[in-house]
C-alpha positions in Angstrom: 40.1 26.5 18.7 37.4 28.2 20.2 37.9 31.1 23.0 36.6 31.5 26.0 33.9 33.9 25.1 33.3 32.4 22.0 32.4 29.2 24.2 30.7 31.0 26.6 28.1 32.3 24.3 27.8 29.0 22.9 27.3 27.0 26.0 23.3 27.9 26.7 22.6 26.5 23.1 24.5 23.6 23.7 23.2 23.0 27.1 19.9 23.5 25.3 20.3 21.0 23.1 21.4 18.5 25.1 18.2 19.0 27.0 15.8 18.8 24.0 14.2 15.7 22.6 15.7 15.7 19.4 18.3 13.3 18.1 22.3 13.8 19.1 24.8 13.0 17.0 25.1 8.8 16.7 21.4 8.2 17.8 18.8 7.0 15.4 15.3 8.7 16.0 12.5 5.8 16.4 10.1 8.0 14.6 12.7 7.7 11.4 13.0 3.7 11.8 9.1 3.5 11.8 8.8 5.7 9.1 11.6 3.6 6.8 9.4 0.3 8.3 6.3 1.9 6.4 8.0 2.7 3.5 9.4 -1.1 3.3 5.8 -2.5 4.1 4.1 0.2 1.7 6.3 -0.9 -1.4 6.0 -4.7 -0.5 1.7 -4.1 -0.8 2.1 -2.6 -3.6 4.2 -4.9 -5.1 2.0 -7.6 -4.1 -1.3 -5.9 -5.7 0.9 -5.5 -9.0 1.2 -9.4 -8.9 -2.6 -9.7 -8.9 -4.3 -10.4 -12.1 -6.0 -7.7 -14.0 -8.2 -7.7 -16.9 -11.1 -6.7 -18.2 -15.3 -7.9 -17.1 -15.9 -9.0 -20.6 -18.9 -8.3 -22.9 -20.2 -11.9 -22.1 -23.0 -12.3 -19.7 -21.8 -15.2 -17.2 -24.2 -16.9 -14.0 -21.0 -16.7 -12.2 -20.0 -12.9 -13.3 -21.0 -10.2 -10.4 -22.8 -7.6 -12.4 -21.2 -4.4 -10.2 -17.9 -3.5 -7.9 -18.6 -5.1 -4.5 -16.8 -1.2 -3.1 -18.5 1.1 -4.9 -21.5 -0.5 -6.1 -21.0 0.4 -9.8 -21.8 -2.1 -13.0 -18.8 -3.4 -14.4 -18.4 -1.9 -18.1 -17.4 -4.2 -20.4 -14.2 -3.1 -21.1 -13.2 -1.9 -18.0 -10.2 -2.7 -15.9 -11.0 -5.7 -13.0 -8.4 -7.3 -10.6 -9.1 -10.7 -9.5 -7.9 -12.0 -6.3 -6.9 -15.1 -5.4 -10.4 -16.0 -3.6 -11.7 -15.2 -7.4 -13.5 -12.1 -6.4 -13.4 -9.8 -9.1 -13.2 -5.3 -8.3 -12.7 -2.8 -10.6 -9.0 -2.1 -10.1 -9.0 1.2 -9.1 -11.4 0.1 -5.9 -9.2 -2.9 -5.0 -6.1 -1.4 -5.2 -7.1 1.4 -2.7 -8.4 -1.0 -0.4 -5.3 -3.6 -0.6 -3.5 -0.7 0.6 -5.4 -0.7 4.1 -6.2 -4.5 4.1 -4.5 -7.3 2.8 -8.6 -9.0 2.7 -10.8 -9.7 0.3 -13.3 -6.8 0.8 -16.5 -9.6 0.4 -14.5 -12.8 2.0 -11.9 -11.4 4.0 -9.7 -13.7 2.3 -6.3 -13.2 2.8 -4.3 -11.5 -0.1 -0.9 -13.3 -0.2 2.0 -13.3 -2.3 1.3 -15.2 -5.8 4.3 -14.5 -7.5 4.9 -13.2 -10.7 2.3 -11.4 -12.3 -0.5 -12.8 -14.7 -2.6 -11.1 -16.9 -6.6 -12.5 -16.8 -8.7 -12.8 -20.1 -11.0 -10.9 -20.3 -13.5 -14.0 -20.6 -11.9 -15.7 -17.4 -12.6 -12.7 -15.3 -15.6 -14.1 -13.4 
């Protein structure tokens, strides 16, 4: 057990303490529950953009086929990696996947992105 002194030089830190902002023992901070609530959201959009179909734009001209990224205004290569979403816009990967991590919309529809379920690879001769 502590003695007197021993508390006595330890009461102005605890009264501190119990004056400050910071969590006692038994609370939950809110900044920590918000911060668990992104992580949660976070892994569920990228989970989601995993689901999206990927593949590649293809060697074969198409009337349909956009000719360059709708984000960063580059040609599509022909072997390069495209995700397709479920409006059938088609991104280079790289430039969707960024953006699905800020909006759950199409970037050229605003179409919502939703849950597909499990994951499906595109041909790359599908990928319009």
């Amino acid at each position: 057990m502590a003695s007197s002194a021993e508390w006595e030089r330890a009461r102005p830190l605890l009264e501190l303490a119990a004056q400050s902002d910071g969590p006692r023992p038994g609370q939950v901070q809110p900044d920590a529950v918000l911060m668990e609530e992104e992580a949660i959201r976070m892994v569920q959009r990228l989970s989601l953009i995993q689901s999206l179909p990927e593949g590649t734009s293809g060697q074969e001209p198409s009337k349909e086929r956009a000719s360059e990224c709708a984000i960063c205004l580059l040609d599509f290569t022909p072997e390069g990696p495209v995700r397709r979403l479920p409006c059938l816009h088609t991104f280079h990967r790289e430039c969707v996947d960024v953006w699905l991590l800020k909006a759950l919309t199409c970037p050229l529809c605003r179409h919502p992105v939703v849950w597909g379920g499990p994951r499906r690879d595109v041909p790359s001769s599908s990928v319009a």
